[in-house]
Steps between C-alpha positions, in 0.01 A plus 500: 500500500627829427404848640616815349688700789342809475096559353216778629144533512240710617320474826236360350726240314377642140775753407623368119887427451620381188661215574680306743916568514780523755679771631758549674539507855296748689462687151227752457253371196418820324180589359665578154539142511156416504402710202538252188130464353616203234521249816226339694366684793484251761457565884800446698588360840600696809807225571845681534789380653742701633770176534678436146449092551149532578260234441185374594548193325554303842253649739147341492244679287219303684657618848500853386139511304301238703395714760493870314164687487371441145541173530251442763268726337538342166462114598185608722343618158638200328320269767147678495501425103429104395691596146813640667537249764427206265799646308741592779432106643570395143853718501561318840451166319765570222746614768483177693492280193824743351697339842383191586424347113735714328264655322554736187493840643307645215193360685567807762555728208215427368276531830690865632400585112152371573480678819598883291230409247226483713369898529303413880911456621642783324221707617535357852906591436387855450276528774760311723725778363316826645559345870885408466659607182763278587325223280617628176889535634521157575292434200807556262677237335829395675590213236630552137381182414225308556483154639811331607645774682186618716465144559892458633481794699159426678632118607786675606218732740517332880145580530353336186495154710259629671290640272448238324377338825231724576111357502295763592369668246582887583891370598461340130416799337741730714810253421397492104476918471802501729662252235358686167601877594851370643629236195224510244370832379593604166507762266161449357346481838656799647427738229098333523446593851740848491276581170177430729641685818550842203155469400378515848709774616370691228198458564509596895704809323787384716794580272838406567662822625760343790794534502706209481616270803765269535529184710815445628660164530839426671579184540705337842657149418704258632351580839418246828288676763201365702140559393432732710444857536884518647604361223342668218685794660840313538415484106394806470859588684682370250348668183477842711687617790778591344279654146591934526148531346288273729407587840540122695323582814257677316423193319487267825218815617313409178522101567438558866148673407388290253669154703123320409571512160855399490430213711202422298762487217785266680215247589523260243246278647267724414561423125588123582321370758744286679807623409743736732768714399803418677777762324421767286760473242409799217243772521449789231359811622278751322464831559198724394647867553565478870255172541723147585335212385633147513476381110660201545643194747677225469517225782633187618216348622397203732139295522329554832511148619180347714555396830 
């Protein structure tokens, strides 16, 4: 998987860039930049990395979507609609068969396409949308190709196990959107639903006058810390105390009075039932402006045993 280092959008996540490209490190994009009518206006992604080796190739997509807004809102509208579900349980299908039988993985292409034609989900996309416009940034194809390497990458995912062994029906449906807007969007589907989202904004005479936002990603590897709010600042530590344009204790303040959410975040349980984080051994932070959000974890994990 490969994400360009640097990309904007607009608050609302509908701001047009040209294309996708790299830039240097910590390099301004301009806006002359953006000016070349002959190319395809597609709506970027806020992702920017401030670290030159930056990827989020290795951190779990499902661990970082599963529990965001739009998905809740989005498989709650899925499961009220006996079309949509039918198809999301369907998608679920494929997925198992693609792992256990070895089956082709065309069969998921074919349902995620299935899923974009149907105008009750794209509508329910849009309206999902208004309430977290988060939706159509994760939304935006990460893969070049399409198949094999969505496929490698989301066995590679240490939450897909358990996905896959999920029986209720609204964990079904949250694991399969979780699955689609982290490894198999595509271009097509993207531009469907941004199209739709247009339309509507339009229409509620909501044009896109924000300015643009950036979410910034740095990335702390190689690390071995407890799960723990003491250790996510013994991480934090590392990346910052000694950074002239971060404030460390500031950031502690910040973790301190949000410490629900951050713990919310290093309880992996809470994704997979069972299963307890022992070490945390990577995280990637994201900042909104002067907002610290945890976009990604990786852990060596344990299975709660029974007594």
């Amino acid at each position: 998987m490969s994400l360009d280092h640097k990309r904007k959008i607009s608050s609302d996540g509908l701001t047009a860039n040209p294309k996708r490209r790299e830039v240097s490190n910590k390099e301004e994009t301009s806006d002359e930049d953006n000016d070349n009518e002959d190319e395809e206006m597609v709506p970027d992604s806020p992702y920017t990395s401030e670290d030159s080796n930056f990827s989020l190739g290795d951190i779990s997509w499902i661990h970082f979507i599963l529990n965001r807004q739009f998905v809740e809102v989005l498989s709650r509208k899925v499961e009220t609609d006996f079309e949509l579900k039918q198809l999301a349980k369907e998608l679920f299908q494929s997925l198992r068969n693609a792992v256990e039988d070895g089956e082709q993985v065309s069969s998921i292409v074919a349902g995620v396409k299935k899923l974009f034609e149907s105008d009750v989900f794209v509508q329910a996309c849009v309206e999902t949308y208004m309430e977290d416009p988060h939706l159509l940034v994760e939304l935006e194809p990460n893969f070049n190709t399409e198949g094999k390497e969505q496929m490698e990458a989301l066995k590679r995912d240490m939450l897909f196990p358990s996905i896959l062994q999920e029986t209720q029906t609204n964990a079904i449906i949250r694991g399969v959107l979780t699955v689609v807007f982290g490894y198999w969007s595509d271009k097509d589907c993207y531009n469907k639903v941004s199209e739709a989202v247009n339309k509507e904004l339009q229409k509620l005479h909501k044009p896109n006058n924000e300015p643009p936002v950036r979410m910034v990603y740095h990335d702390i590897p190689n690390i071995d810390v407890s799960p723990d709010i003491e250790g996510l600042k013994e991480a934090l530590a590392i990346r910052y105390r000694d950074d002239p344009n971060q404030d460390y204790n500031h950031i502690c303040e910040e973790v301190d009075s949000n410490k629900s959410y951050f713990e919310e975040k290093l309880n992996l349980s809470s994704v997979v039932p069972g299963m307890i984080p022992k070490r945390i051994t990577r995280l990637v932070v994201a900042w909104s402006g002067k907002s610290l959000k945890l976009g990604g974890i990786d852990f060596v994990a344990r299975e709660e045993q029974n007594p």
